[in-house]
C-alpha positions as CSV (number, residue, x, y, z in Angstrom):
1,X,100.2,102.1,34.5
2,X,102.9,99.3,35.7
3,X,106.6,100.6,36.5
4,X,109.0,100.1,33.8
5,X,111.0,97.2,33.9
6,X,114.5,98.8,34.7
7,X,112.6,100.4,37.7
8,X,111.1,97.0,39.0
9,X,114.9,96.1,38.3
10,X,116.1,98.8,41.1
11,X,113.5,97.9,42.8
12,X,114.3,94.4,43.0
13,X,117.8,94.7,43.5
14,X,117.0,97.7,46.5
15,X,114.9,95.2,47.7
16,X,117.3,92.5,47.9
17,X,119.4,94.9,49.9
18,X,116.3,94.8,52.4
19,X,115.9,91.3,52.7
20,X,119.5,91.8,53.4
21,X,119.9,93.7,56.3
22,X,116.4,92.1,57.9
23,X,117.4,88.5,57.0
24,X,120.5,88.8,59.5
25,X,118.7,90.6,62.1
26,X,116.4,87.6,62.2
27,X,118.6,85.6,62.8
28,X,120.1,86.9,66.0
29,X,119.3,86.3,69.1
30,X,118.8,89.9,70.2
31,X,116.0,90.5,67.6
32,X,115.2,94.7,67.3
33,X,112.0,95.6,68.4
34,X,109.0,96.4,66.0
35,X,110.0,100.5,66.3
36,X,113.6,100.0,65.4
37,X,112.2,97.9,62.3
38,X,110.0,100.5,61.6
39,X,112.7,103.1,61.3
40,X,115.3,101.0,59.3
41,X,112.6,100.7,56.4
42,X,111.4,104.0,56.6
43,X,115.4,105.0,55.7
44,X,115.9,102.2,53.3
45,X,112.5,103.9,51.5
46,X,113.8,107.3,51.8
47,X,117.2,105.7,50.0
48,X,114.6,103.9,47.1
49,X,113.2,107.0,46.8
50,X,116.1,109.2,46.1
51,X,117.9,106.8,44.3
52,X,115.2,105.8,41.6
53,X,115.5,107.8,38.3
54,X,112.3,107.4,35.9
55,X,112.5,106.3,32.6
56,X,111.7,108.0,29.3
57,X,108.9,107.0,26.9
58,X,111.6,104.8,25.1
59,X,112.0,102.8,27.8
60,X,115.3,103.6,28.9
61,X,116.1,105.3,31.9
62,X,117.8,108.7,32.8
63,X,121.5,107.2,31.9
64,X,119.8,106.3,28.5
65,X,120.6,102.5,29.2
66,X,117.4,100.7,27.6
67,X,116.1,97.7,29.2
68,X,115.6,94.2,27.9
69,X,112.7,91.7,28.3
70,X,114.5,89.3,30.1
71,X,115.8,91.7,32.6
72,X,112.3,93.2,33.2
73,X,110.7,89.4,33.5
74,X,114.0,88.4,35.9
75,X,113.1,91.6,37.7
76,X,109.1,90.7,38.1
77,X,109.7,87.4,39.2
78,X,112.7,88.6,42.0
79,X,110.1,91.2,43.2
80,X,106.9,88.8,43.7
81,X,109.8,85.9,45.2
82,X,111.4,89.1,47.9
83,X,107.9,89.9,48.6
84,X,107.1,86.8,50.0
85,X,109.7,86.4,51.5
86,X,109.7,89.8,53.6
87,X,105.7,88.7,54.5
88,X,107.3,85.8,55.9
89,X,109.8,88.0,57.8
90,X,107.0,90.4,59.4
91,X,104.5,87.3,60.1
92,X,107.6,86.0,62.3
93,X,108.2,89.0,64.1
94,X,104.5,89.5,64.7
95,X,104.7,85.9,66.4
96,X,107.6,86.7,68.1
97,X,106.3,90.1,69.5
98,X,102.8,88.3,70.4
99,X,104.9,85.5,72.7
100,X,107.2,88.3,74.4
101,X,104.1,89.9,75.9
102,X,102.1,87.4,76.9
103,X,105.7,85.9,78.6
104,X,105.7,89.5,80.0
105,X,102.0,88.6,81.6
106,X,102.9,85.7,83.1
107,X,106.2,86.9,84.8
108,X,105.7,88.4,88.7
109,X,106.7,91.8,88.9
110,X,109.7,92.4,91.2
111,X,110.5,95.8,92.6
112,X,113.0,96.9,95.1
113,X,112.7,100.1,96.7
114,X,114.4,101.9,99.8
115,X,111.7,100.0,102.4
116,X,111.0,96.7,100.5
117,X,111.5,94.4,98.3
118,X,108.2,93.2,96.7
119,X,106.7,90.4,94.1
120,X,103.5,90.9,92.6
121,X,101.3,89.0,90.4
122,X,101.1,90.4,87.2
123,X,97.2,90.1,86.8
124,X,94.9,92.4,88.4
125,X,94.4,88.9,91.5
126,X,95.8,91.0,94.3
127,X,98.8,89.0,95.1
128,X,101.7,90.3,96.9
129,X,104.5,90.0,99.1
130,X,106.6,92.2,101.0
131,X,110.0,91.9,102.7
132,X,111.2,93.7,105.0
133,X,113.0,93.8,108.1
134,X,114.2,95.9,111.6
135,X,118.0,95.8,113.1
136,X,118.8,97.1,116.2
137,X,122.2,97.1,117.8
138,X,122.3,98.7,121.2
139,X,125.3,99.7,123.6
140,X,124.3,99.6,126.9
141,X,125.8,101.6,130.1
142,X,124.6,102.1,133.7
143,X,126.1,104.6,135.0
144,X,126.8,105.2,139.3
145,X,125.8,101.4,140.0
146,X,127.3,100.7,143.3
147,X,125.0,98.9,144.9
148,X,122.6,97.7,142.5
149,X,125.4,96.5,139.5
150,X,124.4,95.8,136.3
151,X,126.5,94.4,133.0
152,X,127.2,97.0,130.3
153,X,128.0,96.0,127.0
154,X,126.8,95.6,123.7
155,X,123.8,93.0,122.1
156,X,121.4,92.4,119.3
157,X,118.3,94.0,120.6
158,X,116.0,93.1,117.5
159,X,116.9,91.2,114.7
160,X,113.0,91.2,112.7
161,X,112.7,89.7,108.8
162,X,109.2,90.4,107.8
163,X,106.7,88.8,105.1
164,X,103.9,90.7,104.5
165,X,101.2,91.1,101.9
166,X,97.9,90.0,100.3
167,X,96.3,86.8,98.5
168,X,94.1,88.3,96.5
169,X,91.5,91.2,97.7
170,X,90.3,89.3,100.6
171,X,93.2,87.9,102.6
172,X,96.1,89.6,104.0
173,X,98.7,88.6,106.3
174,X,101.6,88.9,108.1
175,X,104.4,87.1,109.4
176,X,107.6,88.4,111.7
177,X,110.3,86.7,113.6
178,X,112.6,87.6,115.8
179,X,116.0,86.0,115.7
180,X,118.0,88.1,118.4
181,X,118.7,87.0,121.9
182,X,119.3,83.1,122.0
183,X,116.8,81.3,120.3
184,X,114.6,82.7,117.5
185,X,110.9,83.2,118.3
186,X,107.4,84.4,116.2
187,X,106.9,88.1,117.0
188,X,103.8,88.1,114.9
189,X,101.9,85.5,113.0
190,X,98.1,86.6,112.0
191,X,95.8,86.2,108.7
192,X,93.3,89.4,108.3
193,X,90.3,88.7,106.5
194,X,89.3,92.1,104.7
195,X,85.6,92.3,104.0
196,X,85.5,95.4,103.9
197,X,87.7,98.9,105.2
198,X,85.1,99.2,108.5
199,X,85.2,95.4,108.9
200,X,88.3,93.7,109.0
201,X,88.9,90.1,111.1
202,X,92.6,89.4,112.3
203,X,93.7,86.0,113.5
204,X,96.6,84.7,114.8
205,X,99.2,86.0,116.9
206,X,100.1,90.2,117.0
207,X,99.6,93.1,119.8
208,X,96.6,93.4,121.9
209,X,94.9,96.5,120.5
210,X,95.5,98.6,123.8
211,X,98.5,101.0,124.6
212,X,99.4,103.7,123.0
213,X,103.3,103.1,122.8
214,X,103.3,99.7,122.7
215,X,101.3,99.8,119.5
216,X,104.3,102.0,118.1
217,X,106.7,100.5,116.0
218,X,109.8,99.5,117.7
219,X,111.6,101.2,114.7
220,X,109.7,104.6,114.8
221,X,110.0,104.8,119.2
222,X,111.6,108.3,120.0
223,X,113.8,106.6,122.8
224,X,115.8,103.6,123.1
225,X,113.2,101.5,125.1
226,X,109.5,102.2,125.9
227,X,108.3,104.2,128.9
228,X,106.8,103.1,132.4
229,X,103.3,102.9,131.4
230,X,103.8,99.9,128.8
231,X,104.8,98.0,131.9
232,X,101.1,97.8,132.4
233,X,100.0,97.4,129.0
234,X,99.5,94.2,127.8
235,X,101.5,93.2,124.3
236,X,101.4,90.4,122.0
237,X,98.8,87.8,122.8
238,X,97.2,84.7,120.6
239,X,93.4,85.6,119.6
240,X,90.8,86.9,117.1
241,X,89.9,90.8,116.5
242,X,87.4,92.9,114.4
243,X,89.0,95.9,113.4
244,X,88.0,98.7,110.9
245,X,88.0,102.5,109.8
246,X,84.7,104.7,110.0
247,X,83.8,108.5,108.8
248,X,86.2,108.8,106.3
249,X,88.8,106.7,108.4
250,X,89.1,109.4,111.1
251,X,87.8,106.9,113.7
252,X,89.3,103.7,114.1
253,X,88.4,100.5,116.2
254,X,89.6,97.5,117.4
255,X,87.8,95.0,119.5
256,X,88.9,91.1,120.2
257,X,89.4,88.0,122.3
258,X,92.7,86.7,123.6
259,X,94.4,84.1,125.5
260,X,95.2,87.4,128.2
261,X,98.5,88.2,128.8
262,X,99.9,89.5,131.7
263,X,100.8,93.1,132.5
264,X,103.8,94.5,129.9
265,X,104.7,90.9,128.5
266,X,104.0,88.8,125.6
267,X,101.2,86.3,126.1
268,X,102.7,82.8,126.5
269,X,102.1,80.0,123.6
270,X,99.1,78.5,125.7
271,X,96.4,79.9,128.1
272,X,97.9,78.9,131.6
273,X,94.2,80.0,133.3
274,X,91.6,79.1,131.0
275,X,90.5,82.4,131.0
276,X,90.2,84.9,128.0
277,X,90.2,88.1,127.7
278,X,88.0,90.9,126.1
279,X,90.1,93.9,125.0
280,X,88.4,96.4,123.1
281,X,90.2,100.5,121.9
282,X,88.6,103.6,119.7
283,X,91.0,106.2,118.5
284,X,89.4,109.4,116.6
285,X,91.8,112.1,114.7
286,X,88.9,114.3,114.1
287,X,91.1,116.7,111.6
288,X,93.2,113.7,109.8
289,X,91.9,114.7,106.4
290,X,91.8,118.5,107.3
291,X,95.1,120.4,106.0
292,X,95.2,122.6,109.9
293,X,97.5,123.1,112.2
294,X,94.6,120.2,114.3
295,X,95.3,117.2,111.4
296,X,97.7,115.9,113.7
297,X,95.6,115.2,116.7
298,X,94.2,111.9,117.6
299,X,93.0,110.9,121.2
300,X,91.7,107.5,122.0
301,X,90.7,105.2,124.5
302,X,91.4,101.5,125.5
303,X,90.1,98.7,128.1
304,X,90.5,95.2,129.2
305,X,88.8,93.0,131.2
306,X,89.3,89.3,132.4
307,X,89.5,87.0,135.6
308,X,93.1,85.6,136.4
309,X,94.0,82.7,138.7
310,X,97.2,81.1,139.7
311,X,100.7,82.2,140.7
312,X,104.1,82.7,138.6
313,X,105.3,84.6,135.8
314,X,102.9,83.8,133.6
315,X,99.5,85.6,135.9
316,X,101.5,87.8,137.9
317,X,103.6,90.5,136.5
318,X,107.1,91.6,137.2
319,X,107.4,95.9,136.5
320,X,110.7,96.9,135.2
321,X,112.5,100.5,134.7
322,X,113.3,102.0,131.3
323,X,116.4,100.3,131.8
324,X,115.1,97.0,131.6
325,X,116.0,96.5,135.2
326,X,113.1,94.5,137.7
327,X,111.9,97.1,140.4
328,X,108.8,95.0,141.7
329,X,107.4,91.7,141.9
330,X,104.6,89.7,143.6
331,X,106.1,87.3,146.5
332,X,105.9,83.6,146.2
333,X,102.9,82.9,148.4
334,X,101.0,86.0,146.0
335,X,98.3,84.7,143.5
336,X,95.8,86.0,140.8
337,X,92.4,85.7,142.6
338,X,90.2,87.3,139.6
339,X,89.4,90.1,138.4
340,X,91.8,91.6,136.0
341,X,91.3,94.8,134.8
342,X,92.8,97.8,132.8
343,X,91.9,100.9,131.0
344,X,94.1,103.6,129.4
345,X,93.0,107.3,128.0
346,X,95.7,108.2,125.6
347,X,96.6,110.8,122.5
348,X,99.4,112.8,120.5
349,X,99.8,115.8,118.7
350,X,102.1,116.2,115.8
351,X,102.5,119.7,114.0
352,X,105.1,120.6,111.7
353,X,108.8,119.3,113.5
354,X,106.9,119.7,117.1
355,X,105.2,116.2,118.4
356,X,104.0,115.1,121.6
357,X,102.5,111.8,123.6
358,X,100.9,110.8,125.9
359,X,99.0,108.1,128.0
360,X,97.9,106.8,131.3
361,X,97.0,103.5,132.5
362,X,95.3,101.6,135.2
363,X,95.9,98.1,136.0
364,X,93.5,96.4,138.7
365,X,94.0,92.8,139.8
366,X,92.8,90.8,142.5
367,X,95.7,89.2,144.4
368,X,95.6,86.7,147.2
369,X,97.7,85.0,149.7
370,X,97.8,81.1,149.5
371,X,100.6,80.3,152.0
372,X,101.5,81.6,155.4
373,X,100.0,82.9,158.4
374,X,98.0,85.2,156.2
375,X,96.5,82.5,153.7
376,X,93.0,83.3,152.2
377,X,93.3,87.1,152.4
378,X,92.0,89.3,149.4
379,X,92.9,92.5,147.6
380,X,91.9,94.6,145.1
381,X,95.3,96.5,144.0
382,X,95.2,98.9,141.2
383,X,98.8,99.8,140.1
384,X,98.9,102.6,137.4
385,X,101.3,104.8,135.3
386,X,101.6,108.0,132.9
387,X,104.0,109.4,131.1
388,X,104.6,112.8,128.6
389,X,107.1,112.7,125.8
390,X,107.8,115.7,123.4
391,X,109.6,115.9,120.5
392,X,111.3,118.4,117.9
393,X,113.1,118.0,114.4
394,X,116.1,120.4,114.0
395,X,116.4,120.1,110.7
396,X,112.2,121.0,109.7
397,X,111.2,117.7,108.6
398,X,107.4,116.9,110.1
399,X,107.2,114.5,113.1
400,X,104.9,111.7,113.4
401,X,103.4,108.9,115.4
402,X,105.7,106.3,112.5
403,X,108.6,108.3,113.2
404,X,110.4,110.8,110.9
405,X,109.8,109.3,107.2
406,X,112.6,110.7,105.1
407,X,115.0,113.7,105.7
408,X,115.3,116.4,103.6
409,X,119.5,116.1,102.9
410,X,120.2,112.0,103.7
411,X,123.3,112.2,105.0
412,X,126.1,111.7,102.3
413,X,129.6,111.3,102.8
414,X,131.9,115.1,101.2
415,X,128.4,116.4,100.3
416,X,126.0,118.9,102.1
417,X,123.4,116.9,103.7
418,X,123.4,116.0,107.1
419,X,120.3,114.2,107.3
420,X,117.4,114.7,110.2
421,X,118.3,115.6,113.7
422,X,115.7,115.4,116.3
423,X,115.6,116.0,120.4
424,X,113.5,114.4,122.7
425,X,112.1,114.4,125.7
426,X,110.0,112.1,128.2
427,X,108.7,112.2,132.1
428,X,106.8,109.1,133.2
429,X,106.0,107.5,136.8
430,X,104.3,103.9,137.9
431,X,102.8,103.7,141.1
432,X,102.5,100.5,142.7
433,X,99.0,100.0,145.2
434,X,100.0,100.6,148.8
435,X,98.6,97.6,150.2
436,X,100.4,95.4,148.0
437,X,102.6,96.3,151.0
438,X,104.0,94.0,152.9
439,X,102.0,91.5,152.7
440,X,101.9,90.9,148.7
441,X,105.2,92.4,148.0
442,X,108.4,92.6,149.9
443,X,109.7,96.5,150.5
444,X,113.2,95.6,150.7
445,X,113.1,94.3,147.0
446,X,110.2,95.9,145.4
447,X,110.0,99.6,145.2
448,X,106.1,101.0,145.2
449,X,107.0,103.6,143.0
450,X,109.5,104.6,140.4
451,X,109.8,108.2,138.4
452,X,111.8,108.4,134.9
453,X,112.8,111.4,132.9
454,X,115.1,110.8,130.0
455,X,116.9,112.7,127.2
456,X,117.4,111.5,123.6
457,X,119.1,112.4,120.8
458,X,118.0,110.8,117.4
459,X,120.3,110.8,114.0
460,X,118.5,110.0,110.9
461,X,121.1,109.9,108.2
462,X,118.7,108.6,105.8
463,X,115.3,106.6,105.7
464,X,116.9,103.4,106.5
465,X,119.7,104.4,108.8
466,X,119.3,105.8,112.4
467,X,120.9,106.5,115.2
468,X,120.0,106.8,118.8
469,X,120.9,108.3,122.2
470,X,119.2,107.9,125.4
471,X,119.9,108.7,129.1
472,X,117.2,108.0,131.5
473,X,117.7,108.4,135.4
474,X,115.3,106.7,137.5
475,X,114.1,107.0,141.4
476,X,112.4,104.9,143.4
477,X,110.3,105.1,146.6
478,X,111.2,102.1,148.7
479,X,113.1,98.9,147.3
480,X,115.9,98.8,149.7
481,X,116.5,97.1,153.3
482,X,115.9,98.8,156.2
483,X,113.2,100.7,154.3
484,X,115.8,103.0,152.6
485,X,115.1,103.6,148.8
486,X,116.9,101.4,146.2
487,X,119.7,103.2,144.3
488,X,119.0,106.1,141.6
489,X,119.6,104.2,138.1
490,X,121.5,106.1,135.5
491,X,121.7,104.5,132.2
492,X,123.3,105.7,128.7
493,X,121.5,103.7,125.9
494,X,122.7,103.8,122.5
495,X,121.1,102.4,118.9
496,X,122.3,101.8,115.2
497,X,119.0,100.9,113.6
498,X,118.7,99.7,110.0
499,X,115.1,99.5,108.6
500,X,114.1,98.8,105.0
């Protein structure tokens, strides 16, 4: 049975009062969504509901007010005319919900979180890019230099923005420059071609896949500057590597072909010998997925191999102290003569707040003389270094090989937290071959050995904010006229280092 026409009539004029409020609404710019729609008519029925009253068999309502013909076919036609026009409404709305989300599909998604900003494809392609980048400001001090001066003050050690990512599931890459000092240079430039986790190919420019500390990030060292044994390590270098994970990824690999490099420098932009070099490294952390006081163990081993020839910078290397001060060089009439050799056995162990590293490495090169009474002569020198550095969080947050990844309390101004605290230690020598002396090598300029211990203090008031303290004293074994030994050097390195 039909309503009576005095309740169409309500009904009509309750819906006119819906068209109302939904007509305006659609006409905004800042349209409600579908759920706040929803809940409006859901109340505007609740209000129909309550405020009907049903007629009696007379046709009049509950006020006794009968109603006429006119009004019920008036009432009819405004019902079927507000009907149509609400389907009009909701068809509109659907349309305009439909275009929001595919726009929503189509926009890259933008986060920005305490170590990166990133933009990602919103389909399932597997595109995305990463920024981030390393500041480090140093003050430098050298303390007791009498006879050896050197300039203290302050610099720009790194300045390193960072584009990162993946173009879809195959292709990653990575680009970083490095704009301090006075001209801006390409740390590292390399495309990795992911086939699969136990086979990746990397090609471009990035580190040599040998020493332990120099594979380190500079923003996650414990001290101010690397230790003696990167001196013979070589570090970035142009070439093409096959890397990967095996059992379960406790065992990594890297194995590859380079330019060559020379001992602790960055390969140079061409290959000054025509020579390349094979560099190859396994590292194994047995107990990485085993939650033991052992998951924090990995030992590894790295070698290199290559023939050098020709004299300079560039073939010969130049050893410095953890003060960034030369000790030893190759004289003028010295040459590379071929073989080139190193090899480095090397580990850590982090547990808990308690970490410690280690590594030794061997350098061999054949040098000759081409100039001077001597000219012609031949020798295999093997130069090598080691060094031990320990390390413990104050505070109870867990050490690492990447450093200390978030404090418990970040430091924050009239509040509690301090942030992490963290001492460290390190001992290190580098022994230069005997009978580089005199012939190769002058002892009143070039020391043949040189042992460091340093003391660091390390500040992290949050996950993006560190600071550093390190004193290193260094002593030498020759390096000074008369054969004396050169000056003891004292240094006081400090860091403010911003990461994100």
């Amino acid at each position: 049975m039909s309503a009576h026409p005095s309740v169409r009539l309500r009904r009509a004029r309750l819906s006119i009062a819906l068209a109302l409020v939904l007509l305006p609404l659609h006409a905004t710019a800042g349209e409600p969504t579908l759920e706040e729609l929803a809940r409006r008519l859901q109340a505007l029925e609740q209000r129909l509901g309550a405020g009907s009253k049903p007629a009696d068999a007379t046709g009049a309502d509950a006020t006794g007010t009968e109603s006429t013909g006119a009004e019920s076919t008036v009432a009819a036609t405004s019902v079927a005319g507000l009907d149509q026009r609400l389907r009009v409404i909701e068809r509109r709305l659907e349309l305009q919900a439909e275009e929001a989300a595919a726009k929503a599909a189509k926009d890259p998604v933008v986060s920005l979180g305490p170590k990166e900003l990133s933009i990602k494809s919103p389909s399932s392609d597997g595109i995305e890019v990463k920024f981030k980048a390393l500041v480090q400001g140093d003050g430098r001090f050298y303390l007791d230099d009498e006879s050896n001066p050197q300039n203290d003050g302050f610099l720009l050690r790194r300045v390193e923005p960072t584009l990162e990512g993946s173009w879809g599931p195959l292709v990653g890459f990575r680009v970083q420059a490095q704009l301090a000092g006075d001209s801006a240079s390409i740390n590292d430039a390399y495309l990795d071609l992911r086939f699969d986790p136990r086979a990746t190919l990397r090609v471009g420019k990035y580190k040599q896949p040998f020493g332990l500390e120099q594979l380190q990030s500079a923003g996650s060292l414990a001290m101010v500057e690397r230790g003696l044994p990167t001196e013979l390590t070589p570090g970035r270098d142009y070439g093409v590597q096959l890397q990967g994970e095996l059992a379960s990824s406790t065992l990594n690999y890297a194995v590859g072909v380079f330019n060559g490099t020379v001992d602790g420098r960055d390969g140079p932009g061409s290959n000054p010998d025509d020579e390349l070099e094979a560099t190859a490294r396994v590292f194994w952390e047995p107990f990485k997925n085993a939650a033991n006081a052992w998951s924090g163990l990995g030992v590894g081993i790295a070698t290199s191999v290559t023939d050098n020839f020709g004299a300079g910078n560039n073939v010969l290397p130049r050893y410095r102290t953890p003060g960034q001060v030369q000790f030893f060089g190759y004289r003028a009439e010295a040459a590379a003569d071929g073989l080139h050799r190193r090899w480095s056995p090397q580990g850590y162990y982090y547990a808990g707040p308690f970490g410690l590293l280690g590594e030794y490495v061997s350098s061999e090169q054949e040098v000759a003389l081409v100039a001077g009474a001597d000219a012609g002569r031949v020798e295999h020198l093997e130069n090598t270094a080691w060094q031990l550095s320990g390390s413990w969080v104050l505070t109870g947050e867990d050490a690492s090989y990447r450093g200390i990844a978030r404090p418990n309390h970040p430091f924050t101004t009239g509040a509690a937290g301090w942030g992490a605290l963290e001492l460290v230690a390190r001992y290190g020598e580098l022994d230069v071959d005997d009978d580089a002396f005199p012939l190769f090598a002058n002892p009143a300029s070039s020391a043949s050995q040189a042992n460091a211990w340093s003391l660091g203090f390390n500040w992290y008031l949050t996950q993006n904010l560190k600071l550093v303290a390190t004193y290193t004293q260094t002593t030498f074994d020759g390096g000074a006229a008369a054969g004396a030994d050169r000056e003891d050097e004292k240094t006081l390195f400090t860091r403010a280092q911003l990461s994100f």
